[in-house]
N, C-alpha and C positions, 0 to 999 in steps of 0.2 A: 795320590796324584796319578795320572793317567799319561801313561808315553802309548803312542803310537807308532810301530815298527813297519815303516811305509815300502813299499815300493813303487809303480810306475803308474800314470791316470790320475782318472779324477775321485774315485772311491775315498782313498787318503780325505782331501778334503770335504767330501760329503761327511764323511763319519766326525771329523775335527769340526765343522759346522756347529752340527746338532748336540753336543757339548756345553756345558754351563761353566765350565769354565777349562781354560783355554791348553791340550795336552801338550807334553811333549813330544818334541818330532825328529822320531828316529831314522834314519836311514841306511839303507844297504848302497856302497860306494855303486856309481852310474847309473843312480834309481832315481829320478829326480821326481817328487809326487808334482801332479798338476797344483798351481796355487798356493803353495806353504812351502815356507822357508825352515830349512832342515837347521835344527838346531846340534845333534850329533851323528856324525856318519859314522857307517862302520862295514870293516870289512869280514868276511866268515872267519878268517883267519884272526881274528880282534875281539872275536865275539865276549870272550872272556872278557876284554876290557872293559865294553858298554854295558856287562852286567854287570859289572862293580860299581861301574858309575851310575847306574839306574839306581841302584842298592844307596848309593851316597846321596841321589837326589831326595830320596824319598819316595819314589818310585812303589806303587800296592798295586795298580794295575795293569796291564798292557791289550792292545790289538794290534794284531797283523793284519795289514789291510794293501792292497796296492797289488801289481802284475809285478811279478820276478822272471827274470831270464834266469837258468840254471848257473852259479856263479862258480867261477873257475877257484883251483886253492893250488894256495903258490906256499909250501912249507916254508922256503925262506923268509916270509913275509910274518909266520907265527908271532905274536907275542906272551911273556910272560905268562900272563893271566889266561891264556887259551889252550897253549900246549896241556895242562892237564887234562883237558877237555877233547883232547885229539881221540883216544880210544875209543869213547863213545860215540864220539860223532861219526869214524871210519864207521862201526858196526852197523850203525843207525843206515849210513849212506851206501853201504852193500847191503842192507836188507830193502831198498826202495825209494823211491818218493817220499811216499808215505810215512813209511820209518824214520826217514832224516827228519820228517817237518813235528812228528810226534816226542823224538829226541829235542830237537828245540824249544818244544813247548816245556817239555818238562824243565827243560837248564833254566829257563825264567822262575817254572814254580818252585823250585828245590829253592830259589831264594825268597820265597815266599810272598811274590807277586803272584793275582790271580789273573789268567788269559781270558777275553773274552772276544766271543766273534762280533765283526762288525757289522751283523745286521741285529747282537742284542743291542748297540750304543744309538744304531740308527733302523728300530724298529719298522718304518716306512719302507728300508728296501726292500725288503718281502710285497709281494705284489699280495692280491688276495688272490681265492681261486676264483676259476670261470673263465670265460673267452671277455678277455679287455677291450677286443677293437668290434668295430660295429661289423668287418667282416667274420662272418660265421665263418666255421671249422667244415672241411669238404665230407662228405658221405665215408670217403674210403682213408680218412684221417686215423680213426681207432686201431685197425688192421697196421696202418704204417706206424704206430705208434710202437704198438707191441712188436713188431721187428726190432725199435730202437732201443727199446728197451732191453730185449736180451742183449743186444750189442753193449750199449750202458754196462751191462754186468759185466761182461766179458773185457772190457777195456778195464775197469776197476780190478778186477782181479787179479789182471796182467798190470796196473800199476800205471797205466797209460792216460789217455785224454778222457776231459768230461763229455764231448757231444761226437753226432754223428750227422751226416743227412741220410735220408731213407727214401727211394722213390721207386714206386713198384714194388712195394715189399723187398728190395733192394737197397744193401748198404754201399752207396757211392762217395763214400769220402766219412773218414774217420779222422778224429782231433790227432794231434802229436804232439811234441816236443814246441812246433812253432806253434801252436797257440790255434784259439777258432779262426781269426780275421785269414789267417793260412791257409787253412780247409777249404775257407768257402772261396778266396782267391782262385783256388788249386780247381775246384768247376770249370772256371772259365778259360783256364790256361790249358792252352795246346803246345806240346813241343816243337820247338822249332830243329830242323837238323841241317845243319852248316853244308854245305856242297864241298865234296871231297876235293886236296888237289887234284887233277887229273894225270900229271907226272907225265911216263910215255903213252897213255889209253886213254886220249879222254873222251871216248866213245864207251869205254867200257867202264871208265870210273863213271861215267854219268850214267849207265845205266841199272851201277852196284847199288847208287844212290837212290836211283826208283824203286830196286827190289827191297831195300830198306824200310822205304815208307809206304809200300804194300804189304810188306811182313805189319809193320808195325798197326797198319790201320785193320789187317786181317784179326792182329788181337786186341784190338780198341773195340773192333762190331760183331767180337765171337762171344757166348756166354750171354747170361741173365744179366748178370751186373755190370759187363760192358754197353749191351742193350738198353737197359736205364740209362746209363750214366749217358749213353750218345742223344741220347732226346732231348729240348735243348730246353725245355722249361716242364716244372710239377716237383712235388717230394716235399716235404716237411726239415725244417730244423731241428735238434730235439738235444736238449740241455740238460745235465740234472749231475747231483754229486756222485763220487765213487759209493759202494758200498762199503759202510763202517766207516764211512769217514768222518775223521772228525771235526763237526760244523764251526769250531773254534777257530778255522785256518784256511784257507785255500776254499772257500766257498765258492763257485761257480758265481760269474757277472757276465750281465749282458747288456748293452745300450744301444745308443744312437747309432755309432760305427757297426755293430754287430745287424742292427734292424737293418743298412745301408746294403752291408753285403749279404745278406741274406735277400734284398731286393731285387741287386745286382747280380746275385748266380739265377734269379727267376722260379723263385721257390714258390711252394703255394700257403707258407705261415713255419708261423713258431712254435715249438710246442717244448714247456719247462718245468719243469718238476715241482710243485707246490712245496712252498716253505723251504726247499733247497738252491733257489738258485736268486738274487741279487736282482735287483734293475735299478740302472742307474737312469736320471731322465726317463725317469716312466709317459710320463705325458708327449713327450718327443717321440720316444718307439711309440708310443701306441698312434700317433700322426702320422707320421713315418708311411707306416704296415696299413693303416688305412686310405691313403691317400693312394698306397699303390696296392690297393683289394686285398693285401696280405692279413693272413690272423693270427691273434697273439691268444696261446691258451698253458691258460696257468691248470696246469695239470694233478 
């Protein structure tokens, strides 16, 4: 029997689609998957429990599929069946990301369920290679690649996000904690700075306020990579897994919303790691990126 350990989207039930017959559906609490009715929730602090009851179902297989917000751990909340489980997991979650999601794999396999990733159950999410959309890749594509690339590693390393943008040979926005849809909002967003009270000066508080926002634009348009990032369209997307990571978990997706703001920051296409990264609604990004001259190249 096949449970699937969901999180948030529509990945969840793509992969419960293409199934012959119908898994279980697990869930992390405030994860709700697009389309499938959770039949057991759980929280990190319980995890002990829902592997005993995986174990009671009948449970041989599992996939992690779905977007996770980092989830908080409330010790008063432990139960029974998890506290043994508290060591390992502390160590796992000071050594990384990484570590903690490799530590989870294993607590499922120690009860001798076997983990697979969700593009072995739904082999279609792998795109193939080549450029998908009828717009071609620009001349100075390759050169921006290989910036993105070292960046890719260096984010892996350090334990951080899958993607970057690159424009100019220029890294202008790197993934984080909030996710891509974040990144490429974070392009378009300008701060805004609230006008001081003015108290007894408000000749002098108003002009604290101007010196402010000329400091600040003096290092918005000083440097290479301020100098990119202020140009208001061109640079590549560029997606791909950590290094060594393991493709059983946390595999890079990208879709419809992804191809939108990727539109909307005014980029010149997409560029995604062959075999390692997801697309959901492939036929929709590839509309999408063509409809607005962008290019999708499976790299």
């Amino acid at each position: 029997m096949l449970a699937l350990v969901t999180g948030t989207g529509a990945l969840p039930s793509v992969v419960a689609a293409r199934q012959a017959t119908p898994p279980l559906i697990c869930a992390l609490e405030g994860h709700q998957p697009d389309g499938l009715e959770v039949e057991l929730w759980f929280r990190l602090e319980t995890i002990g429990t829902l592997l005993h009851r995986l174990v009671e179902r009948g449970v041989t297989d599992v996939c992690f599929c779905g977007a996770i917000q980092r989830p908080g751990f409330n010790p008063m909340k432990l139960d029974t069946r998890t506290m043994p489980l508290v060591p390992t997991l502390a160590k796992a979650v000071k050594d990384g990301e990484d570590a903690a999601l490799r530590a989870i794999l294993g607590l499922f396999e120690k009860r001798g369920m076997v983990v697979h990733g969700a593009h072995a159950l739904a082999p279609d999410l792998l795109p193939p290679q080549g450029v998908l959309t009828q717009t071609q890749v620009r001349d100075d594509t390759d050169a921006q690649v290989l910036s993105a690339e070292q960046v890719s590693v260096e984010q892996g390393r350090a334990d951080e996000g899958q993607s970057c943008v690159v424009r100019d040979g220029q890294v202008i926005a790197r993934e984080d904690a909030r996710g891509t849809d974040a990144m490429l909002r974070g392009l378009l967003d300008r701060p805004v700075m609230p006008m001081p009270a003015a108290n007894d000066d408000p000749f002098g508080a108003a002009m604290d306020f101007v010196g402010d926002i000329l400091d600040d634009a003096a290092d918005w348009l000083s440097g290479p990579v301020a100098e990119a990032r202020a140009k208001p369209a061109g640079g590549i997307f560029f997606k791909a897994p950590k290094p060594r990571q393991d493709h059983r978990i946390d595999l890079p997706t990208i879709g419809p919303d992804t191809a939108r703001a990727v539109i909307d920051a005014r980029l010149d296409g997409m560029v995604i790691a062959s075999g390692g990264v997801m697309v959901l609604e492939r036929e929709e990004v590839v509309r999408l990126l063509d409809d607005a001259g962008l290019f999708l190249w499976v790299r």
